[in-house]
C-alpha positions in Angstrom: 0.0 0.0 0.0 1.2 3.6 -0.6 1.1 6.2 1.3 -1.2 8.0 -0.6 -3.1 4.7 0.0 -2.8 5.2 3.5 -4.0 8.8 3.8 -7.1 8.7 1.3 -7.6 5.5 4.1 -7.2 8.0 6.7 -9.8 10.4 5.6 -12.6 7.2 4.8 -12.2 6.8 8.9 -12.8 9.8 9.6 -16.0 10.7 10.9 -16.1 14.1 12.5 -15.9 17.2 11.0 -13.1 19.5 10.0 -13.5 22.2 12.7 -14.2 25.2 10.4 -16.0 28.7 10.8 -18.8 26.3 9.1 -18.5 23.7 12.1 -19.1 26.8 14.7 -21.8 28.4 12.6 -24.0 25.1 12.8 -22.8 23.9 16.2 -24.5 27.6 17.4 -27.3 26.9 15.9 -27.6 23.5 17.0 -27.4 24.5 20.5 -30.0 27.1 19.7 -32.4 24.0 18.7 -31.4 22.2 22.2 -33.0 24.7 24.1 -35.5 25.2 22.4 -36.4 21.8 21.5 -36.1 20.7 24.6 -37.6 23.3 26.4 -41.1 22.2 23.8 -40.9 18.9 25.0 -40.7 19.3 29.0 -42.4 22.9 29.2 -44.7 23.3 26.2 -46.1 19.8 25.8 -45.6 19.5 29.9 -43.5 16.4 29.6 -41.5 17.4 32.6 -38.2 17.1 32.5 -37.6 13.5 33.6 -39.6 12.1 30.8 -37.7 14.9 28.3 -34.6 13.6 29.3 -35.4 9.9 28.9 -36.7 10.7 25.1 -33.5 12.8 24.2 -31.3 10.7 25.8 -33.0 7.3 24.4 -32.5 9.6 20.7 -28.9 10.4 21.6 -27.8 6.1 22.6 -29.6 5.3 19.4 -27.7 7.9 17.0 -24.1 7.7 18.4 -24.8 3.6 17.7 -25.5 4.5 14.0 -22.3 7.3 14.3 -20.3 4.7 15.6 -21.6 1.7 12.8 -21.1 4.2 10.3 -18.2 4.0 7.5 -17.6 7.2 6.8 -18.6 11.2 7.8 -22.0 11.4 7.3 -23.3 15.4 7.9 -26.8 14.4 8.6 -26.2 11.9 10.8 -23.5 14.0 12.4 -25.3 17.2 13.0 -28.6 15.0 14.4 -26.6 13.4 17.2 -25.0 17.3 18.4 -28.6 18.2 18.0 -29.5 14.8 20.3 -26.6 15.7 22.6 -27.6 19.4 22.7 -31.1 18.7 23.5 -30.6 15.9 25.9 -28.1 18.4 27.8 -30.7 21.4 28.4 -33.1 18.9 29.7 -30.8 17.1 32.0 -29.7 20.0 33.3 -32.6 21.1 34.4 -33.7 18.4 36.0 -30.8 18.5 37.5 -31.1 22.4 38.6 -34.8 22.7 39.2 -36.4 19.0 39.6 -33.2 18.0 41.9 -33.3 20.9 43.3 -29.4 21.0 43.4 -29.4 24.4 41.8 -27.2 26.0 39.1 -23.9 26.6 41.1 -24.5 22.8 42.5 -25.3 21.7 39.2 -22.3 23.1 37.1 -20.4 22.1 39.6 -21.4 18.0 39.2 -21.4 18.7 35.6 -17.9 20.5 35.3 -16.7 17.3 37.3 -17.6 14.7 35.1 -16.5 16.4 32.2 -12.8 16.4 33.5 -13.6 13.2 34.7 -14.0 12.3 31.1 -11.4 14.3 29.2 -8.8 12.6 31.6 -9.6 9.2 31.1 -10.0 9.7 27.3 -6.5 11.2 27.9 -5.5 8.4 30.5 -5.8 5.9 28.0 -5.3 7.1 24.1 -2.3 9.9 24.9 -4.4 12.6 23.5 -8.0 14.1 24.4 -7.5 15.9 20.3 -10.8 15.6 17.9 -8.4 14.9 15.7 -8.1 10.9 16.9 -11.9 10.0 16.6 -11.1 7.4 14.5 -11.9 4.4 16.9 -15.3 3.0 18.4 -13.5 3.7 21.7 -12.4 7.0 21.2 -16.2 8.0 19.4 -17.2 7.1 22.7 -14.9 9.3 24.7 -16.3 11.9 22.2 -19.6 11.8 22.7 -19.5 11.2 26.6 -17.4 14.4 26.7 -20.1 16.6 24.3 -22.7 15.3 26.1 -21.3 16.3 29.4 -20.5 19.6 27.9 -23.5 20.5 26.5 -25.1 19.9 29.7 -22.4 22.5 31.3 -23.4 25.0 28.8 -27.1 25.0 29.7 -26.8 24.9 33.1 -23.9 27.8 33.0 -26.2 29.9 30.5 -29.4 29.9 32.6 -26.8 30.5 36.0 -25.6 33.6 34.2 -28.8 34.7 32.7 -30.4 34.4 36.1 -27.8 36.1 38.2 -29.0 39.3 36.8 -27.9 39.9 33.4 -30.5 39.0 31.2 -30.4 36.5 28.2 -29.2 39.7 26.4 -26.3 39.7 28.9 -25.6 36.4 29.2 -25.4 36.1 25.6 -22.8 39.0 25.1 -20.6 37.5 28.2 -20.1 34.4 26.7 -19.9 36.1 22.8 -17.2 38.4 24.4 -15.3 34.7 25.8 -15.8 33.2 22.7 -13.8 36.5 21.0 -11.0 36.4 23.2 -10.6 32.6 22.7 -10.2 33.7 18.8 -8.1 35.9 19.5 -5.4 33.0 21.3 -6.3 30.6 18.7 -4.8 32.9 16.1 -2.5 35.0 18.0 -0.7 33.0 20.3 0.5 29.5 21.0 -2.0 28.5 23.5 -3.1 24.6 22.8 -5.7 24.6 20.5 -7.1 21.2 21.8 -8.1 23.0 25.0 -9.1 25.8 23.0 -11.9 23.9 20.9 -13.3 22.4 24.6 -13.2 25.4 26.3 -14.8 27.4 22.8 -17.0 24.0 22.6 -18.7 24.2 25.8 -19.1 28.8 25.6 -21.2 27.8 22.7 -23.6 26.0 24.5 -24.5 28.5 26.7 -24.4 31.1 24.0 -27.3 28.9 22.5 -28.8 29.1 25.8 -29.5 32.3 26.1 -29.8 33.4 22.7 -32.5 30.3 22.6 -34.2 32.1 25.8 -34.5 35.4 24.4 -36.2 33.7 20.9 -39.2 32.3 23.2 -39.1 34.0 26.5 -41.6 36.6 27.5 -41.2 40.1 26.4 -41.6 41.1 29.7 -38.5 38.3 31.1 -36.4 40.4 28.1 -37.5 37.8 25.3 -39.1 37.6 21.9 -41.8 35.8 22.8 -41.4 33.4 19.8 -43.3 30.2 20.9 -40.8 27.4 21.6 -41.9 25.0 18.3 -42.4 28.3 16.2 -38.4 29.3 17.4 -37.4 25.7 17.5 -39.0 25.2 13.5 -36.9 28.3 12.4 -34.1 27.4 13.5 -34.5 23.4 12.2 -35.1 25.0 8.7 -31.4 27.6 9.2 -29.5 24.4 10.2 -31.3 21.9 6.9 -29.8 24.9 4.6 -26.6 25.1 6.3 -25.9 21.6 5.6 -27.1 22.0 2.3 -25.6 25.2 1.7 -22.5 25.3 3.3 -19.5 22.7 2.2 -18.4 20.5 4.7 -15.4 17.3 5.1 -14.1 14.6 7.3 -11.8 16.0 10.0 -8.4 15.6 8.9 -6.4 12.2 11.7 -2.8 12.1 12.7 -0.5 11.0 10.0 -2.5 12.2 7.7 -0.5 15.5 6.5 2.7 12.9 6.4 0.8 10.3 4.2 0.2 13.5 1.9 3.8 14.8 1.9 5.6 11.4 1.9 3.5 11.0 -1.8 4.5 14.0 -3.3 
Protein backbone atom coordinates (compact mmCIF):
# COMPACT_ATOMS: atom_id res chain seq x y z
CA UNK A 1 0.00 0.00 0.00
CA UNK A 2 1.16 3.57 -0.64
CA UNK A 3 1.10 6.16 1.32
CA UNK A 4 -1.17 8.01 -0.61
CA UNK A 5 -3.11 4.67 0.05
CA UNK A 6 -2.77 5.20 3.48
CA UNK A 7 -4.01 8.80 3.81
CA UNK A 8 -7.13 8.71 1.33
CA UNK A 9 -7.60 5.53 4.13
CA UNK A 10 -7.20 7.96 6.75
CA UNK A 11 -9.82 10.39 5.58
CA UNK A 12 -12.58 7.24 4.81
CA UNK A 13 -12.16 6.79 8.89
CA UNK A 14 -12.84 9.81 9.61
CA UNK A 15 -15.95 10.70 10.89
CA UNK A 16 -16.07 14.08 12.51
CA UNK A 17 -15.92 17.17 11.02
CA UNK A 18 -13.05 19.49 10.02
CA UNK A 19 -13.47 22.25 12.75
CA UNK A 20 -14.23 25.18 10.38
CA UNK A 21 -16.01 28.67 10.80
CA UNK A 22 -18.83 26.26 9.13
CA UNK A 23 -18.51 23.75 12.15
CA UNK A 24 -19.14 26.80 14.66
CA UNK A 25 -21.75 28.40 12.62
CA UNK A 26 -24.02 25.09 12.80
CA UNK A 27 -22.85 23.94 16.19
CA UNK A 28 -24.53 27.59 17.43
CA UNK A 29 -27.27 26.91 15.87
CA UNK A 30 -27.65 23.51 17.02
CA UNK A 31 -27.37 24.46 20.54
CA UNK A 32 -30.03 27.10 19.69
CA UNK A 33 -32.40 24.04 18.74
CA UNK A 34 -31.39 22.17 22.21
CA UNK A 35 -32.95 24.72 24.08
CA UNK A 36 -35.53 25.20 22.37
CA UNK A 37 -36.42 21.76 21.53
CA UNK A 38 -36.11 20.70 24.65
CA UNK A 39 -37.63 23.27 26.35
CA UNK A 40 -41.07 22.22 23.84
CA UNK A 41 -40.89 18.94 25.02
CA UNK A 42 -40.68 19.27 29.00
CA UNK A 43 -42.36 22.89 29.16
CA UNK A 44 -44.66 23.25 26.16
CA UNK A 45 -46.12 19.80 25.77
CA UNK A 46 -45.60 19.46 29.92
CA UNK A 47 -43.54 16.37 29.61
CA UNK A 48 -41.49 17.42 32.63
CA UNK A 49 -38.17 17.13 32.50
CA UNK A 50 -37.64 13.48 33.63
CA UNK A 51 -39.59 12.09 30.75
CA UNK A 52 -37.69 14.87 28.27
CA UNK A 53 -34.56 13.62 29.34
CA UNK A 54 -35.39 9.94 28.90
CA UNK A 55 -36.74 10.74 25.14
CA UNK A 56 -33.47 12.80 24.18
CA UNK A 57 -31.26 10.68 25.82
CA UNK A 58 -33.00 7.30 24.41
CA UNK A 59 -32.50 9.62 20.71
CA UNK A 60 -28.86 10.37 21.57
CA UNK A 61 -27.83 6.13 22.58
CA UNK A 62 -29.56 5.27 19.39
CA UNK A 63 -27.71 7.94 17.03
CA UNK A 64 -24.05 7.71 18.42
CA UNK A 65 -24.79 3.58 17.73
CA UNK A 66 -25.51 4.49 13.98
CA UNK A 67 -22.34 7.30 14.29
CA UNK A 68 -20.30 4.68 15.63
CA UNK A 69 -21.63 1.74 12.84
CA UNK A 70 -21.13 4.21 10.27
CA UNK A 71 -18.22 3.96 7.54
CA UNK A 72 -17.55 7.23 6.83
CA UNK A 73 -18.56 11.17 7.84
CA UNK A 74 -21.96 11.43 7.28
CA UNK A 75 -23.28 15.43 7.86
CA UNK A 76 -26.78 14.35 8.58
CA UNK A 77 -26.20 11.91 10.84
CA UNK A 78 -23.48 13.99 12.39
CA UNK A 79 -25.34 17.20 13.04
CA UNK A 80 -28.59 15.05 14.44
CA UNK A 81 -26.61 13.35 17.17
CA UNK A 82 -25.00 17.25 18.44
CA UNK A 83 -28.56 18.20 18.02
CA UNK A 84 -29.49 14.79 20.33
CA UNK A 85 -26.64 15.68 22.63
CA UNK A 86 -27.58 19.38 22.70
CA UNK A 87 -31.10 18.70 23.53
CA UNK A 88 -30.61 15.86 25.93
CA UNK A 89 -28.10 18.43 27.77
CA UNK A 90 -30.69 21.42 28.39
CA UNK A 91 -33.07 18.91 29.68
CA UNK A 92 -30.80 17.11 32.00
CA UNK A 93 -29.71 20.04 33.27
CA UNK A 94 -32.59 21.13 34.36
CA UNK A 95 -33.68 18.43 36.04
CA UNK A 96 -30.76 18.50 37.54
CA UNK A 97 -31.06 22.35 38.57
CA UNK A 98 -34.81 22.71 39.18
CA UNK A 99 -36.44 18.95 39.63
CA UNK A 100 -33.21 17.98 41.90
CA UNK A 101 -33.26 20.93 43.30
CA UNK A 102 -29.40 21.03 43.44
CA UNK A 103 -29.39 24.45 41.81
CA UNK A 104 -27.25 26.02 39.06
CA UNK A 105 -23.89 26.65 41.15
CA UNK A 106 -24.49 22.78 42.50
CA UNK A 107 -25.32 21.68 39.22
CA UNK A 108 -22.30 23.06 37.07
CA UNK A 109 -20.39 22.05 39.58
CA UNK A 110 -21.41 18.03 39.20
CA UNK A 111 -21.37 18.69 35.64
CA UNK A 112 -17.87 20.51 35.28
CA UNK A 113 -16.66 17.34 37.34
CA UNK A 114 -17.65 14.70 35.10
CA UNK A 115 -16.46 16.40 32.21
CA UNK A 116 -12.84 16.41 33.46
CA UNK A 117 -13.56 13.17 34.71
CA UNK A 118 -13.98 12.30 31.11
CA UNK A 119 -11.40 14.27 29.16
CA UNK A 120 -8.83 12.55 31.63
CA UNK A 121 -9.62 9.16 31.06
CA UNK A 122 -10.02 9.70 27.35
CA UNK A 123 -6.47 11.22 27.93
CA UNK A 124 -5.46 8.37 30.49
CA UNK A 125 -5.82 5.89 27.98
CA UNK A 126 -5.33 7.13 24.14
CA UNK A 127 -2.30 9.91 24.94
CA UNK A 128 -4.41 12.59 23.53
CA UNK A 129 -7.96 14.15 24.40
CA UNK A 130 -7.55 15.94 20.29
CA UNK A 131 -10.76 15.62 17.90
CA UNK A 132 -8.40 14.88 15.70
CA UNK A 133 -8.10 10.91 16.88
CA UNK A 134 -11.88 10.05 16.56
CA UNK A 135 -11.08 7.37 14.46
CA UNK A 136 -11.89 4.44 16.86
CA UNK A 137 -15.33 3.05 18.41
CA UNK A 138 -13.47 3.74 21.67
CA UNK A 139 -12.42 7.02 21.16
CA UNK A 140 -16.19 8.01 19.43
CA UNK A 141 -17.17 7.09 22.69
CA UNK A 142 -14.92 9.35 24.72
CA UNK A 143 -16.29 11.91 22.18
CA UNK A 144 -19.60 11.76 22.70
CA UNK A 145 -19.50 11.23 26.58
CA UNK A 146 -17.44 14.39 26.67
CA UNK A 147 -20.07 16.61 24.27
CA UNK A 148 -22.68 15.26 26.06
CA UNK A 149 -21.34 16.31 29.40
CA UNK A 150 -20.53 19.62 27.91
CA UNK A 151 -23.48 20.53 26.46
CA UNK A 152 -25.14 19.88 29.66
CA UNK A 153 -22.38 22.53 31.29
CA UNK A 154 -23.39 24.97 28.83
CA UNK A 155 -27.06 24.99 29.69
CA UNK A 156 -26.75 24.95 33.05
CA UNK A 157 -23.93 27.76 33.01
CA UNK A 158 -26.17 29.87 30.46
CA UNK A 159 -29.40 29.91 32.57
CA UNK A 160 -26.76 30.48 35.97
CA UNK A 161 -25.60 33.58 34.19
CA UNK A 162 -28.82 34.73 32.72
CA UNK A 163 -30.39 34.39 36.07
CA UNK A 164 -27.78 36.13 38.20
CA UNK A 165 -29.04 39.30 36.77
CA UNK A 166 -27.94 39.90 33.42
CA UNK A 167 -30.47 38.96 31.23
CA UNK A 168 -30.45 36.52 28.24
CA UNK A 169 -29.20 39.70 26.41
CA UNK A 170 -26.33 39.71 28.89
CA UNK A 171 -25.62 36.35 29.23
CA UNK A 172 -25.40 36.11 25.56
CA UNK A 173 -22.79 39.00 25.06
CA UNK A 174 -20.55 37.46 28.21
CA UNK A 175 -20.08 34.43 26.68
CA UNK A 176 -19.86 36.12 22.84
CA UNK A 177 -17.20 38.35 24.41
CA UNK A 178 -15.29 34.66 25.81
CA UNK A 179 -15.82 33.15 22.72
CA UNK A 180 -13.83 36.55 20.98
CA UNK A 181 -10.97 36.37 23.24
CA UNK A 182 -10.63 32.55 22.69
CA UNK A 183 -10.24 33.67 18.84
CA UNK A 184 -8.05 35.88 19.48
CA UNK A 185 -5.38 32.96 21.25
CA UNK A 186 -6.27 30.62 18.74
CA UNK A 187 -4.80 32.93 16.13
CA UNK A 188 -2.50 35.02 18.03
CA UNK A 189 -0.73 33.00 20.25
CA UNK A 190 0.55 29.51 21.02
CA UNK A 191 -2.05 28.47 23.49
CA UNK A 192 -3.10 24.64 22.76
CA UNK A 193 -5.66 24.60 20.46
CA UNK A 194 -7.15 21.16 21.76
CA UNK A 195 -8.07 23.02 25.00
CA UNK A 196 -9.07 25.85 23.04
CA UNK A 197 -11.95 23.87 20.88
CA UNK A 198 -13.31 22.38 24.58
CA UNK A 199 -13.23 25.40 26.25
CA UNK A 200 -14.83 27.36 22.79
CA UNK A 201 -16.95 23.98 22.64
CA UNK A 202 -18.65 24.23 25.84
CA UNK A 203 -19.09 28.79 25.56
CA UNK A 204 -21.16 27.78 22.74
CA UNK A 205 -23.62 25.96 24.48
CA UNK A 206 -24.53 28.50 26.75
CA UNK A 207 -24.39 31.11 24.00
CA UNK A 208 -27.31 28.93 22.52
CA UNK A 209 -28.75 29.06 25.78
CA UNK A 210 -29.45 32.34 26.14
CA UNK A 211 -29.77 33.42 22.72
CA UNK A 212 -32.46 30.25 22.58
CA UNK A 213 -34.19 32.07 25.80
CA UNK A 214 -34.52 35.37 24.37
CA UNK A 215 -36.18 33.71 20.93
CA UNK A 216 -39.25 32.28 23.23
CA UNK A 217 -39.13 33.95 26.48
CA UNK A 218 -41.63 36.58 27.47
CA UNK A 219 -41.20 40.15 26.44
CA UNK A 220 -41.65 41.12 29.71
CA UNK A 221 -38.53 38.31 31.15
CA UNK A 222 -36.43 40.43 28.12
CA UNK A 223 -37.51 37.76 25.33
CA UNK A 224 -39.15 37.56 21.95
CA UNK A 225 -41.85 35.79 22.85
CA UNK A 226 -41.44 33.44 19.84
CA UNK A 227 -43.33 30.17 20.91
CA UNK A 228 -40.79 27.45 21.61
CA UNK A 229 -41.95 24.98 18.29
CA UNK A 230 -42.37 28.28 16.16
CA UNK A 231 -38.39 29.32 17.43
CA UNK A 232 -37.44 25.73 17.54
CA UNK A 233 -39.00 25.16 13.47
CA UNK A 234 -36.87 28.32 12.41
CA UNK A 235 -34.07 27.42 13.48
CA UNK A 236 -34.47 23.44 12.18
CA UNK A 237 -35.07 25.00 8.68
CA UNK A 238 -31.43 27.60 9.18
CA UNK A 239 -29.52 24.41 10.18
CA UNK A 240 -31.26 21.91 6.85
CA UNK A 241 -29.75 24.92 4.64
CA UNK A 242 -26.55 25.14 6.32
CA UNK A 243 -25.85 21.62 5.61
CA UNK A 244 -27.09 21.98 2.33
CA UNK A 245 -25.56 25.18 1.65
CA UNK A 246 -22.52 25.29 3.27
CA UNK A 247 -19.46 22.70 2.24
CA UNK A 248 -18.45 20.49 4.70
CA UNK A 249 -15.39 17.33 5.08
CA UNK A 250 -14.14 14.57 7.28
CA UNK A 251 -11.81 16.04 10.00
CA UNK A 252 -8.36 15.56 8.95
CA UNK A 253 -6.43 12.25 11.67
CA UNK A 254 -2.79 12.14 12.73
CA UNK A 255 -0.53 10.96 10.04
CA UNK A 256 -2.50 12.23 7.68
CA UNK A 257 -0.53 15.50 6.50
CA UNK A 258 2.69 12.85 6.39
CA UNK A 259 0.84 10.28 4.22
CA UNK A 260 0.16 13.46 1.91
CA UNK A 261 3.77 14.82 1.93
CA UNK A 262 5.63 11.43 1.88
CA UNK A 263 3.48 11.03 -1.79
CA UNK A 264 4.50 13.95 -3.34
Amino acid sequence: MTDQDRGAGARALSKVPEVTLVFWIIKIAATTLGETGGDTVTMTLDWGYLAGTLLFLSALVVLILLQIAAKRFNPWLYWATIVASTTAGTTMADFFDRSLGIGYAGGSTILFTLLMITLALWYWTQGTISVATVSTPRVEIFYWVAITFSQTLGTALGDWIADSGLGYEGGALVFAAGLVVLAVLYFFTRVSHVFLFWAAFILTRPLGATVGDFLDKPIHQGGLAFSRPLASAIIAVFIIVCILVLPQRAGRHPGEGLALENSR
